[in-house]
Each structure stands twice: as C-alpha cells, then as structure tokens.
SEKOL-53205 format. One line per field, with one value per residue: x negated, z, y of N, C-alpha, C, O in turn. Coordinates in Angstrom, 3 decimals, always signed. Each point is the difference from the previous one (the first is absolute). Example, Ala and Ser with C-alpha at 12.3 -4.5 7.8 and 13.67 -1.06 7.14 Angstrom:
n_u [-13.190; +1.386];
n_w [+7.800; -1.385];
n_v [-5.690; +1.069];
ca_u [+0.890; -0.820];
ca_w [+0.000; +0.060];
ca_v [+1.190; +1.190];
c_u [-0.900; +0.770];
c_w [+0.000; +0.730];
c_v [+1.200; +1.090];
o_u [-1.036; -0.509];
o_w [+0.665; +0.169];
o_v [-0.019; +1.108];
This chain:
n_u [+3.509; +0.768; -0.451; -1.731; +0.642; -1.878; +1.332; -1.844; +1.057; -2.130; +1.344; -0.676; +1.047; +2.112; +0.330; +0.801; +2.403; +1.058; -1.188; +1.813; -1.006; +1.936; -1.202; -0.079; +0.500; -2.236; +0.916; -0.073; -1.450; -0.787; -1.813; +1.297; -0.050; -2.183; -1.287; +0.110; -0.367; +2.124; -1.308; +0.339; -1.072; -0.368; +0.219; +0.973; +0.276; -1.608; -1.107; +1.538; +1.363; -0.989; +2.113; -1.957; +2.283; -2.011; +0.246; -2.047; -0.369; +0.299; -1.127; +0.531; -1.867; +1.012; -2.302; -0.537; -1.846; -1.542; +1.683; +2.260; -2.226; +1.555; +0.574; -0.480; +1.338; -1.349; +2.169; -1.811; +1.312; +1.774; -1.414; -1.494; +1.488; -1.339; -1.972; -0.177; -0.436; +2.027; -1.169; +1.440; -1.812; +1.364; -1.429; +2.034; +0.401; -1.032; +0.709; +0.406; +1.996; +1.580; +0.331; +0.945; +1.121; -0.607; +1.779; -1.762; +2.287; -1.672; -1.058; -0.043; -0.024; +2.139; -2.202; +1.440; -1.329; +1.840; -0.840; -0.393; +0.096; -0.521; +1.291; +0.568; -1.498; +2.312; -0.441; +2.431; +0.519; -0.254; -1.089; +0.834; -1.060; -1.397; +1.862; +0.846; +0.439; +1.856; -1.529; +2.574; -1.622; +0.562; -1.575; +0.045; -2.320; +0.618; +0.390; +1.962; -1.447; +0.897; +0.554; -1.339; -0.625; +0.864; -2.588; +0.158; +0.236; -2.105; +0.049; -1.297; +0.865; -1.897; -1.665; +0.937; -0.948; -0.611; +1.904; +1.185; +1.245; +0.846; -0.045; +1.216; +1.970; -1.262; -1.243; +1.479; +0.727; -0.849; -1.391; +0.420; -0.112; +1.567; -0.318; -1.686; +2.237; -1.360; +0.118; +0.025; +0.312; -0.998; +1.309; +1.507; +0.970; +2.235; +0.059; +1.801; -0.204; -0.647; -2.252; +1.737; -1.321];
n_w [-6.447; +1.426; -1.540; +0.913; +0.238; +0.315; +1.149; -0.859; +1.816; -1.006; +0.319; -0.356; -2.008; -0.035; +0.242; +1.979; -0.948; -0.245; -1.913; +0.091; -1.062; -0.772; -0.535; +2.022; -0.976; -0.758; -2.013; -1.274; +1.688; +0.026; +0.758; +0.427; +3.172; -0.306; +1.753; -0.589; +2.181; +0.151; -1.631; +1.662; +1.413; +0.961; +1.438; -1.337; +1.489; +1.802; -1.022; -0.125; -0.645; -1.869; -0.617; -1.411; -0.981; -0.416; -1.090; +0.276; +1.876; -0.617; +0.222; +2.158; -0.259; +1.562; -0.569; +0.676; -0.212; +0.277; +0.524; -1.006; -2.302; +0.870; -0.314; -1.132; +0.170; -1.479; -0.208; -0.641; -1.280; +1.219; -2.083; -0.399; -1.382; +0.553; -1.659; +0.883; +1.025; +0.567; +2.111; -0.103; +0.066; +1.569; +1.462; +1.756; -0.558; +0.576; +1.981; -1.201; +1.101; +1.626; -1.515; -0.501; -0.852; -1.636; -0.143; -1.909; +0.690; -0.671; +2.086; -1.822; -1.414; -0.340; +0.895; +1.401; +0.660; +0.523; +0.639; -0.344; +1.565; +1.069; -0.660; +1.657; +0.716; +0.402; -1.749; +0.676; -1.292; -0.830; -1.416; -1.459; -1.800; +1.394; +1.252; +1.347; -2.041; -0.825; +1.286; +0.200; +1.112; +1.192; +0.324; +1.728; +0.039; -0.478; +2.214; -1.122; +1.499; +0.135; -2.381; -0.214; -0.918; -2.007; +0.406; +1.972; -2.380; +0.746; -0.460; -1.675; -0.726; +0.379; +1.468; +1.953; +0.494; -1.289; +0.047; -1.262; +0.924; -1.520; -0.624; +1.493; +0.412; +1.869; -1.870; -0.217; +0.602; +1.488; +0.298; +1.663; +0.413; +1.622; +0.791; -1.095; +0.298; -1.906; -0.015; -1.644; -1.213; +0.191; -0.099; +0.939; -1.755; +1.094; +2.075; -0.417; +1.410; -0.459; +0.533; +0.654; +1.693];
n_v [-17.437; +1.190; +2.100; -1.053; +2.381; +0.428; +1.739; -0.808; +0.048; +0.545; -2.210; +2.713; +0.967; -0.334; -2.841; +1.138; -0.284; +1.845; +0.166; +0.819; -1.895; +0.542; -1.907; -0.830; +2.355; -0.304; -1.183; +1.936; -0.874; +1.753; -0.326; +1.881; -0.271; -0.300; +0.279; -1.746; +1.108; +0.094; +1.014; +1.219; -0.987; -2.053; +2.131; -1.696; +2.585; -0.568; +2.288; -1.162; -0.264; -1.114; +0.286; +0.729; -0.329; -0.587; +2.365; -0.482; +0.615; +2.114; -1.677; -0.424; -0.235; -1.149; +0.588; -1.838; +0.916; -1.398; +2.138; -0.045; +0.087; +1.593; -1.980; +1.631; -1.501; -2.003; -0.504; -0.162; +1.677; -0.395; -1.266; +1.975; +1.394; +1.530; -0.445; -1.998; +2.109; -0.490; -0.194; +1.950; +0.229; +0.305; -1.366; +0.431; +2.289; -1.471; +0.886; -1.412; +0.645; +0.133; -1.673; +1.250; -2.035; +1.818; -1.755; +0.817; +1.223; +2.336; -0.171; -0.120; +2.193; -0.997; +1.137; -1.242; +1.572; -1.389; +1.783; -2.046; +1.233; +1.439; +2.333; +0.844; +1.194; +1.862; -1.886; +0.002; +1.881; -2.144; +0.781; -2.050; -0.700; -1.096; -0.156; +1.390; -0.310; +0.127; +0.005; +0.112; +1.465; -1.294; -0.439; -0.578; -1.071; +1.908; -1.709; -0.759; +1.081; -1.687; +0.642; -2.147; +2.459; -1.170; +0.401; +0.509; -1.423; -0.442; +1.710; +0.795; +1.112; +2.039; -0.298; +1.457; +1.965; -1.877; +1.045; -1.601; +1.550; -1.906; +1.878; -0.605; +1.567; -0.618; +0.259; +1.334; -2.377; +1.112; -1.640; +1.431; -2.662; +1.736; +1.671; +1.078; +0.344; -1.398; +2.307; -1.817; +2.704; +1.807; -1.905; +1.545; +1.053; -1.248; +0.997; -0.951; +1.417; -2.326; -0.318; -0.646; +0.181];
ca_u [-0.591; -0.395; -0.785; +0.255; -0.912; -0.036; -1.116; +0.244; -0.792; -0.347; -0.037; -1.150; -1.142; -0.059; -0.004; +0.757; -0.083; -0.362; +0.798; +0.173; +0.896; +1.077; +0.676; +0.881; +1.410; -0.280; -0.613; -1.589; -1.018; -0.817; -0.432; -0.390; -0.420; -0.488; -0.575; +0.353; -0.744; -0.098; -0.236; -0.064; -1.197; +0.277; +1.243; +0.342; +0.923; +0.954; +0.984; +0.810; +0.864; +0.858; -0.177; +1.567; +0.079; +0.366; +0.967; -0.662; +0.107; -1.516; -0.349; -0.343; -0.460; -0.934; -0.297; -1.371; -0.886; +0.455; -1.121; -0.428; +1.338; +0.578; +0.225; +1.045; +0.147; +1.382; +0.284; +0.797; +1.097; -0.862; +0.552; -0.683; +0.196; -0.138; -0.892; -1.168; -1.051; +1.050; +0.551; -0.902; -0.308; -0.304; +1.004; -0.425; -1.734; +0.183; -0.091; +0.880; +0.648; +1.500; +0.727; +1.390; -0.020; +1.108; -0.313; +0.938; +0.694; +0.181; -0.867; -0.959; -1.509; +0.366; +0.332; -0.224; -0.327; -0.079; -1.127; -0.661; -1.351; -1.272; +0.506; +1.280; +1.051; -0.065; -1.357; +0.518; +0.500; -0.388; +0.582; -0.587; +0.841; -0.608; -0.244; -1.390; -1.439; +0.438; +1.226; -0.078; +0.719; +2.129; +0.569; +1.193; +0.117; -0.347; +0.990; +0.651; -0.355; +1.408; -0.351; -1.177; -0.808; -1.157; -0.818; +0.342; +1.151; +0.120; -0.688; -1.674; +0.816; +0.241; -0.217; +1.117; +0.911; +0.183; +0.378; -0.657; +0.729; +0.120; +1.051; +0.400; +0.565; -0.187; -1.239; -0.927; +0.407; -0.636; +0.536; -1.018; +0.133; -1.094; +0.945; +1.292; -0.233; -0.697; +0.350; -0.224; +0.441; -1.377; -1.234; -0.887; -0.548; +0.945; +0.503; +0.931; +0.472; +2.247; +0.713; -0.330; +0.268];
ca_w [-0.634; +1.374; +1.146; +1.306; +0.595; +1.734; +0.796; +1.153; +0.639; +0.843; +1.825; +0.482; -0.831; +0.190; -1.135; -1.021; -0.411; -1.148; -0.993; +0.089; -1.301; +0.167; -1.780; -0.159; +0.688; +1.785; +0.715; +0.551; +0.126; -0.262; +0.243; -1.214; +0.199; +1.187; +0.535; +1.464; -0.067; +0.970; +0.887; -0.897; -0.474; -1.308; -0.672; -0.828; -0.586; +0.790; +0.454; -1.062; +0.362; -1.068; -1.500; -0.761; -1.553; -0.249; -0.671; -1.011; +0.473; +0.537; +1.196; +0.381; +1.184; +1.329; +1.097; +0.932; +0.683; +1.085; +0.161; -1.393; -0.437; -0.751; -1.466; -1.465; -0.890; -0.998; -0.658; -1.275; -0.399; -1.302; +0.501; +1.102; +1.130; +1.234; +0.329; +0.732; -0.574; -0.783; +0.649; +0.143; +1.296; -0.612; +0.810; -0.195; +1.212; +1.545; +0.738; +0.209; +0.131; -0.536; -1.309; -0.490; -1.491; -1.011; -1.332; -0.625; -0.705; -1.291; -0.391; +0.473; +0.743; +1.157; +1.221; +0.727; +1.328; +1.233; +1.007; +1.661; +0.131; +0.527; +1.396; -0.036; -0.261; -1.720; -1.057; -1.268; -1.003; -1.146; -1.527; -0.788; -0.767; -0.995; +0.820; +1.239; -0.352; +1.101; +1.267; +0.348; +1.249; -0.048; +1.372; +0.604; +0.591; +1.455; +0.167; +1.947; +1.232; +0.795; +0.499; -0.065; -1.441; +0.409; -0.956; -0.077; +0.409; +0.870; +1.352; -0.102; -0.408; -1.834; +0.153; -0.767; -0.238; -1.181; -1.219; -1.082; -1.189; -1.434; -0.784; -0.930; -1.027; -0.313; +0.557; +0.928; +1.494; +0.823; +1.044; +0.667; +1.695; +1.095; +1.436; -0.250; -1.632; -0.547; -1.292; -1.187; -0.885; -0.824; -0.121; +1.193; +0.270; +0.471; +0.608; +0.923; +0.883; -0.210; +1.058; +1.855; +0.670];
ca_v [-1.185; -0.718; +0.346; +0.683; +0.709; +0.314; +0.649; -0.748; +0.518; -1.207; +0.232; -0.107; -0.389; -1.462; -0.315; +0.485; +1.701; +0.274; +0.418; -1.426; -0.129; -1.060; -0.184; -0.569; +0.978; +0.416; -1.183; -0.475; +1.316; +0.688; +1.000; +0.335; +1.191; -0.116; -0.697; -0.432; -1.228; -0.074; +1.010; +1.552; +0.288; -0.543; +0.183; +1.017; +0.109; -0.945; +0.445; +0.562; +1.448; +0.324; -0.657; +0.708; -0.107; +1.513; +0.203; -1.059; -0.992; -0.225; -0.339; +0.494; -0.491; +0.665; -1.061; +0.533; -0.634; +0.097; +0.569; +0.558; +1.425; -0.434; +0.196; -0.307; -1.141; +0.077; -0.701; +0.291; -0.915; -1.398; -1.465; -0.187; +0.776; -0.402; -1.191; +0.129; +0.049; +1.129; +0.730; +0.868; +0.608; +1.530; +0.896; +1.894; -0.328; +0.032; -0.935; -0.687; -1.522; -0.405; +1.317; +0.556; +0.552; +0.084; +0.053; +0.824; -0.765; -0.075; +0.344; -1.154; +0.329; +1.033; -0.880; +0.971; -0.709; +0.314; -0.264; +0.366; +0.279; -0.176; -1.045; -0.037; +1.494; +0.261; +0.538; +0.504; -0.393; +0.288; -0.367; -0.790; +0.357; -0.900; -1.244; -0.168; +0.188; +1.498; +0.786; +1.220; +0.409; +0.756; +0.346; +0.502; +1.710; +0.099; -0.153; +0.449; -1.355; +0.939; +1.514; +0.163; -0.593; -0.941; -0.166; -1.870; +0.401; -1.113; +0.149; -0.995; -1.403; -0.483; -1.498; -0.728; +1.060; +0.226; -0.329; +0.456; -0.802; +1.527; -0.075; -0.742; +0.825; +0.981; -0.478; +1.104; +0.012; -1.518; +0.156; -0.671; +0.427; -0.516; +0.059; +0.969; -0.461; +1.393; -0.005; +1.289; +0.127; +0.130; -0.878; +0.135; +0.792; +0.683; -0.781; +0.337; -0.725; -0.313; -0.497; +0.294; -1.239];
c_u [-0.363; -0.837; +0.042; -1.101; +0.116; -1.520; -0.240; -1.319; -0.717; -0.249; -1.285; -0.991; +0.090; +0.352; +1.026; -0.247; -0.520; +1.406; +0.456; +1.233; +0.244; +0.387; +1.251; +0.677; -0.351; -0.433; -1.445; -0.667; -0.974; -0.942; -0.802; -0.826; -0.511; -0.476; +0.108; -1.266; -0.102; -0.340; +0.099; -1.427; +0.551; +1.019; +0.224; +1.135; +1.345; +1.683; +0.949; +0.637; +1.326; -0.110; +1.427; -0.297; +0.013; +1.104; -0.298; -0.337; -1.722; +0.059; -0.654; -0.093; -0.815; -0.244; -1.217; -0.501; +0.142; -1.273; -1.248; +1.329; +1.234; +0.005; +1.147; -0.310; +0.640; -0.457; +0.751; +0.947; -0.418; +0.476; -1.110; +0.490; -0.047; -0.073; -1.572; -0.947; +0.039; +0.028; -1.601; +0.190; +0.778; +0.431; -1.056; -1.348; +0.225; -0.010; +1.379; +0.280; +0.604; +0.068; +1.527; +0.011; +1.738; -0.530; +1.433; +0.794; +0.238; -1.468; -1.412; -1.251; +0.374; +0.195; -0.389; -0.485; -0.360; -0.946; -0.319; -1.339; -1.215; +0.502; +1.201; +1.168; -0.639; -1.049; +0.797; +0.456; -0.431; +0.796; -0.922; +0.599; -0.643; -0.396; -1.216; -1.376; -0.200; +0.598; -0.382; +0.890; +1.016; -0.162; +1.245; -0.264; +0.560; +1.845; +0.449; +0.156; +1.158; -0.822; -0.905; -0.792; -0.984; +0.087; +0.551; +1.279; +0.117; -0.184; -0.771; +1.125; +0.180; -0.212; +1.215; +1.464; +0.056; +0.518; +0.174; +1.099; +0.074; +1.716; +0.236; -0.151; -1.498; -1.382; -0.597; +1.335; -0.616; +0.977; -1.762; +0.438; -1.200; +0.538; +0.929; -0.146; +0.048; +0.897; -0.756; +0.428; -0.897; -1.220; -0.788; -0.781; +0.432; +0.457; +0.815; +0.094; +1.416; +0.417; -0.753; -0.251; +0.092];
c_w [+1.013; +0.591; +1.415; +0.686; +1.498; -0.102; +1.663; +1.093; +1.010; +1.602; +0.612; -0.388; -0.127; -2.167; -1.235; -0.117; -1.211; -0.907; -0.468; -1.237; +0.028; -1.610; +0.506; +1.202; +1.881; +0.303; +0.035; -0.492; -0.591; +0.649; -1.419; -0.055; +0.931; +0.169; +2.105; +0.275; +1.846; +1.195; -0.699; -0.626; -1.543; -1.105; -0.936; -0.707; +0.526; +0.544; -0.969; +0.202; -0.840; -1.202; -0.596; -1.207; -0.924; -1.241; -1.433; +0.523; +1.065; +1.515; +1.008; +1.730; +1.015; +0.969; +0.861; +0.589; +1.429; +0.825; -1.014; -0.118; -1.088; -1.557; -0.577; -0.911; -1.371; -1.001; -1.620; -0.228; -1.172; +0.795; +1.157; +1.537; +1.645; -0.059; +0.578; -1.254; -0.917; +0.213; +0.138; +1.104; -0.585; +1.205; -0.116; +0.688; +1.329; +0.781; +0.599; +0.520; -0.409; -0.922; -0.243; -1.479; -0.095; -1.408; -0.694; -0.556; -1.220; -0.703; +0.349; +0.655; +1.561; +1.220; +1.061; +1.227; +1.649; +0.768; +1.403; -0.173; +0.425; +1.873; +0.080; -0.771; -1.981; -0.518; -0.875; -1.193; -1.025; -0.945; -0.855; -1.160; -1.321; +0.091; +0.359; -0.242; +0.810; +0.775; +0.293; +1.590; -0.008; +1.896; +0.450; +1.211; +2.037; +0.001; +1.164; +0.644; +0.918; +0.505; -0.144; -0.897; +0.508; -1.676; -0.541; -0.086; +0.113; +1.406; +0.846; -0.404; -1.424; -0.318; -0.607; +0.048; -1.302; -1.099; -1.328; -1.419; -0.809; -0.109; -1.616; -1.515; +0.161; +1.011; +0.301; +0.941; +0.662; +1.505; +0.895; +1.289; +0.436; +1.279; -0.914; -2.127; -0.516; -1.613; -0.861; -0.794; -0.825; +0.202; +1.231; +0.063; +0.816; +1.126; +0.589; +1.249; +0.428; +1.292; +1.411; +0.389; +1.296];
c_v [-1.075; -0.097; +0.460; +0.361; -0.009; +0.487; -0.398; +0.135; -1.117; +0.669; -0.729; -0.778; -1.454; +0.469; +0.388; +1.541; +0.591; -0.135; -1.635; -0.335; -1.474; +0.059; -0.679; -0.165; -0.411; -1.603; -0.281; +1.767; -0.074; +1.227; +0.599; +1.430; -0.307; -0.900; -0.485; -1.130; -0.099; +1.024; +1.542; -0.160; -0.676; -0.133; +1.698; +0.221; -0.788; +0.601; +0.445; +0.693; +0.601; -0.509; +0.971; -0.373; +1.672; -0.385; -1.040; -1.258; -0.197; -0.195; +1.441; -0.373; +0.931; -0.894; +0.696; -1.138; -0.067; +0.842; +0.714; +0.766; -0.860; -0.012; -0.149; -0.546; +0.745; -1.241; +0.148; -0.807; -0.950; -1.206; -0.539; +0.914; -0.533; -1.089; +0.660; +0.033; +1.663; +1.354; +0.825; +1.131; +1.725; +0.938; +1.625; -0.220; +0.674; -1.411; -0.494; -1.154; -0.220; +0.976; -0.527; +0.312; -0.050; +0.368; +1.009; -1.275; +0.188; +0.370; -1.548; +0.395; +1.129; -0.717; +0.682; -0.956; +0.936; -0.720; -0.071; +0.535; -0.817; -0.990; -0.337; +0.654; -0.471; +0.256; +1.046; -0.938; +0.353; -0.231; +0.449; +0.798; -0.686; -1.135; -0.486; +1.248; +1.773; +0.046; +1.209; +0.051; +0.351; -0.164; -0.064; +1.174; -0.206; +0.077; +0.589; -1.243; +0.624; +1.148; +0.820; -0.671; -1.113; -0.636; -2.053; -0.062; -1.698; -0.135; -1.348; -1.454; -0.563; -1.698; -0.799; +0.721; +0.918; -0.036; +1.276; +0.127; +1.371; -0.207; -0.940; +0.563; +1.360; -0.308; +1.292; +0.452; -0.876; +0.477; -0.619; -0.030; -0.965; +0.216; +0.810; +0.185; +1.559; -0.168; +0.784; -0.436; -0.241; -0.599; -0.002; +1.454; +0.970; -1.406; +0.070; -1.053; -0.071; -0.430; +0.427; -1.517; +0.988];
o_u [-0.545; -0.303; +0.933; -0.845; +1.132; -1.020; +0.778; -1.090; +0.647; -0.568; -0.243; -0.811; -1.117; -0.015; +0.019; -0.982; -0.860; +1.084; -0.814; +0.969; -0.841; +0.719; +0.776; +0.088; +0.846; -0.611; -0.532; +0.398; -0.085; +0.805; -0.834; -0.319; +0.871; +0.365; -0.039; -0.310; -1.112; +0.449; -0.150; -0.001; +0.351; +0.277; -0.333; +0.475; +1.111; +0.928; -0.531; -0.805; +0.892; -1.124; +1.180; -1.204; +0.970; +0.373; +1.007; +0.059; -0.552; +0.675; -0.550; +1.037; -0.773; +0.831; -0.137; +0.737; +0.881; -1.131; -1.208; +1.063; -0.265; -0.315; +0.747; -0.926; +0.724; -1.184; +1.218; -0.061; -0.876; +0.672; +0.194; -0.460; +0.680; +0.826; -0.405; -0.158; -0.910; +0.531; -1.106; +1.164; -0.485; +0.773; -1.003; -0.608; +0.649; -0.344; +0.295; -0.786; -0.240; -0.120; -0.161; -0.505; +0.804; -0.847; +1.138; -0.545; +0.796; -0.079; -0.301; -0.552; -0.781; +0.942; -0.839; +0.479; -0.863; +0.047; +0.071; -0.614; -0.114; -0.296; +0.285; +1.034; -0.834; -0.508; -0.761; -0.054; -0.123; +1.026; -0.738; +0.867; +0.410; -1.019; -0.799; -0.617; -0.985; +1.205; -1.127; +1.052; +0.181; +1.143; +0.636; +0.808; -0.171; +0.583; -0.620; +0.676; -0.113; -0.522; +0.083; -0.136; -0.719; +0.959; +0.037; +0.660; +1.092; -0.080; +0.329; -0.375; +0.661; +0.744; +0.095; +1.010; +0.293; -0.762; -0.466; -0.235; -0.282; +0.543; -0.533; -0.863; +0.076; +0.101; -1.185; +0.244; +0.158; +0.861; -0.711; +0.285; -0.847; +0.540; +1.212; -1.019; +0.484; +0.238; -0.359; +0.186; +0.085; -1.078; -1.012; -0.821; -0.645; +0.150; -0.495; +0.149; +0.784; +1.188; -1.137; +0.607; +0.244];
o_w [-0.391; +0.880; +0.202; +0.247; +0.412; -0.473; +0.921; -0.571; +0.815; +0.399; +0.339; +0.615; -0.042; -0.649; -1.187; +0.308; -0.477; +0.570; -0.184; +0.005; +0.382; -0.388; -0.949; +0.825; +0.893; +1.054; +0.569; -0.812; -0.374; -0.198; -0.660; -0.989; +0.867; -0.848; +0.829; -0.808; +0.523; +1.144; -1.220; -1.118; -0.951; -0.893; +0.287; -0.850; -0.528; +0.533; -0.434; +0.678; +0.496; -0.301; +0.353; -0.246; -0.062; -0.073; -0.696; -0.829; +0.528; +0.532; -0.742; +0.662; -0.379; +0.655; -0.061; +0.345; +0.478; +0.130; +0.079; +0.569; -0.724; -0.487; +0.342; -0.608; -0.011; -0.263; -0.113; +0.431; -0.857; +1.029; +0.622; +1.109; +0.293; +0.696; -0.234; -0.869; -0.500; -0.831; +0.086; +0.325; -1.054; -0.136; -0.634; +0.449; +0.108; -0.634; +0.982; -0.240; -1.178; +0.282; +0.302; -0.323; +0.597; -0.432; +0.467; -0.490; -0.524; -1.209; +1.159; +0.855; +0.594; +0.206; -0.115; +0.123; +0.253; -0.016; +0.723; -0.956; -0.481; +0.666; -0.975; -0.554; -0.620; +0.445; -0.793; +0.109; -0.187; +0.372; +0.149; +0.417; -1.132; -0.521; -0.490; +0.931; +0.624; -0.248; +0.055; +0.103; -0.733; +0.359; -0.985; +0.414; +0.719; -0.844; +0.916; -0.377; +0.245; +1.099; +0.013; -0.075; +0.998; -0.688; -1.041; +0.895; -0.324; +0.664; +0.945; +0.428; -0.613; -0.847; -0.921; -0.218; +0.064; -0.737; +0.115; -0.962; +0.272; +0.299; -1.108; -0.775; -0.899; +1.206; +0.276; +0.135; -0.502; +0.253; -0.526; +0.532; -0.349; +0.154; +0.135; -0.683; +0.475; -0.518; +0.304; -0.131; -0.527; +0.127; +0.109; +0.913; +0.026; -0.607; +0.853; -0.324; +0.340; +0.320; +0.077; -0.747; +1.114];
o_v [-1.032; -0.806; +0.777; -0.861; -0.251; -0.500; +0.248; +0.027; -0.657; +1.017; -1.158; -0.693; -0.514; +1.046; -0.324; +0.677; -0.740; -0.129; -0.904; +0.759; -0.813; +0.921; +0.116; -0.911; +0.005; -0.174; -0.954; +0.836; -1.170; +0.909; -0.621; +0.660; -0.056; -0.814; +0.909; -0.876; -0.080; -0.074; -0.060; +0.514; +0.697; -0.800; +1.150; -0.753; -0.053; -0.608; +1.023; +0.638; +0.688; -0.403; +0.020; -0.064; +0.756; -1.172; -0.132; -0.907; -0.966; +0.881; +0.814; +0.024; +0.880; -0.630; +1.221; -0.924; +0.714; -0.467; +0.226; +0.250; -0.960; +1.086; -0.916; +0.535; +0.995; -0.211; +0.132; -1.151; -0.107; -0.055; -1.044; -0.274; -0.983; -0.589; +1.139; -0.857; +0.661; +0.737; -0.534; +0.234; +0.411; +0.948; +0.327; -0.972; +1.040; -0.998; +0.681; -0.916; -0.265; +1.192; -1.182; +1.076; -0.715; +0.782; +0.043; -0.988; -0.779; +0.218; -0.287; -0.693; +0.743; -0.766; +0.893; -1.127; +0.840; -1.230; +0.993; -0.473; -1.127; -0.992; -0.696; -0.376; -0.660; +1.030; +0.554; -1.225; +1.210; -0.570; +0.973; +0.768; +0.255; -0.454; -0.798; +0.516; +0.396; +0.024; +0.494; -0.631; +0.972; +0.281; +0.376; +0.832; -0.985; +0.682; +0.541; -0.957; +1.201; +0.191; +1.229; -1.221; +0.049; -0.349; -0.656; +0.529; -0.467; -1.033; -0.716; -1.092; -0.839; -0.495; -0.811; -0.668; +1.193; -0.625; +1.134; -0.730; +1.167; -1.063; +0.069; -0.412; +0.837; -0.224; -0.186; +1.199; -1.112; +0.843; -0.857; +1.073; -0.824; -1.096; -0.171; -0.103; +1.027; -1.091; +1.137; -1.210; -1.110; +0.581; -0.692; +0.086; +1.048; -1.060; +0.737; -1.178; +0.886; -0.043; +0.467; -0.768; -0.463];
C-alpha cells in the first residue's frame, strides 16, 4: 500500500534511530518508535533492531534504549497499523539488547525471538504462541567451537552477529545463526547445528 518501514539505529545517541514509517513509498519519515534528544540520557528506544509483518498483517518490532533492556513491540493490523501511538510493549522477561524476531508465515500469534543478553554473548530464544502475552524458552543449547563445547553460539558477538528466519512452507523449521547456524524441526524444542565456521 506504500507503506515503508526501517529499523534504524541512532549513532551515539544523536537525533535519529528507532522504528521509523514512510506513507509514501520512502519520500518522507516519520519516527513511530522512540525518542532522540541529543544525548543516551534523553533518549528512548533510540535503537531498533528489527521490524517483521506477522501472517494478518500485525506489526512486530525490537528496539532498546540506550543502556537499557531491550523491548518487543506490536502493532495491530488495521488502517492505524505501525502509526505512532499504536504499539504495545510484549517482550519475554529477562534482560536483553539486540532481539532478532520471525514471524509464523501461517500462523498470526506465532513468533519467535533471538536474543543478546545482558552482555554480549546470546540472552537465548523465545517463542510466543499468542502473540506476545507468553513466551516460552526453546534455547539452542551448547555448540561445537572447532572442537570444543561452548555455551555461546555467538561468540560474545551477539550485538550484531545475529539472525533469525522460519521456513516459508513450515513454521516449526527456524533456522538461528550466529558465527555458526542452528536448525529445528519442532518449534525449537530439538536443535541441530548445520554448520562449522
């Protein structure tokens, strides 16, 4: 419809960053997630991180504060979707930065989110199965580091060594990487590791 989304990240707290919407196909902006006022103190949510459409049309967002915990966003479908003012808070509980969302391509309340933690390295993965209001832990669990088990399968690089996708035809395959990529069949309750770096 011409709409256009960017998740967008402010550099060092200056005036931009946050969740950002364009009604007319990218010639003018909007911030529709966050706040910027020159410094991290006066700023909120300045960091975006992600924007997915779940399977109805509902909005789904990840942003953080700067020096805060991260949140998940959602926006209902409708003729207000991802306008400012719209959007409600539903992330898992714990402490987070950068999150990572996929949305189910046949299910609208099925979402899944990859996490940085507290510091660098991986917070885990959650999924949703009622759009937002439950999460439940799916892990990917402890990997082979050439050779040797290690609990991080970012290795502390979750910041920005993260991604996140479902299968198209079949929403309990995701795929999760990070230095090295993880598979499941079953929604995450089983992980395989597919690759070596």
């Amino acid at each position: 419809n011409g709409d256009v989304y960017a998740a967008t990240r402010s550099n060092f707290c200056n005036t931009g960053g946050g969740i950002m919407k364009s009604t007319d196909q990218g010639g003018t902006w909007t911030r529709v997630i966050g706040t910027s006022a020159g410094s991290c103190a006066a700023s909120a949510d300045a960091y975006g991180f992600d924007i997915e459409m779940s399977f109805s049309g509902d909005l789904y967002a990840a942003t953080r504060t700067p020096n805060s915990t991260g949140k998940i966003w959602k926006s209902l479908a409708g003729g207000t979707v991802g306008n400012l003012g719209t959007w409600t808070n539903v992330p898992p509980a714990g402490t987070f930065q950068r999150i990572e969302l996929a949305c189910s391509p046949t299910n609208n309340l099925k979402i899944y989110a990859l996490t940085q933690g507290a510091t660098s390295a991986t917070g885990g993965t959650r999924l949703t199965t009622d759009g937002g209001t439950n999460w439940s832990t799916i892990d990917v669990g402890t990997w082979c580091d050439q050779g040797s088990p290690n609990a991080d399968f970012t290795r502390n690089q979750a910041w920005y060594d993260l991604i996140l996708g479902i299968k198209p035809t079949d929403d309990a395959t995701v795929y999760a990487g990070g230095v090295d990529i993880f598979k499941t069949t079953n929604s995450g309750a089983a992980w395989t590791q597919i690759s070596q770096w």
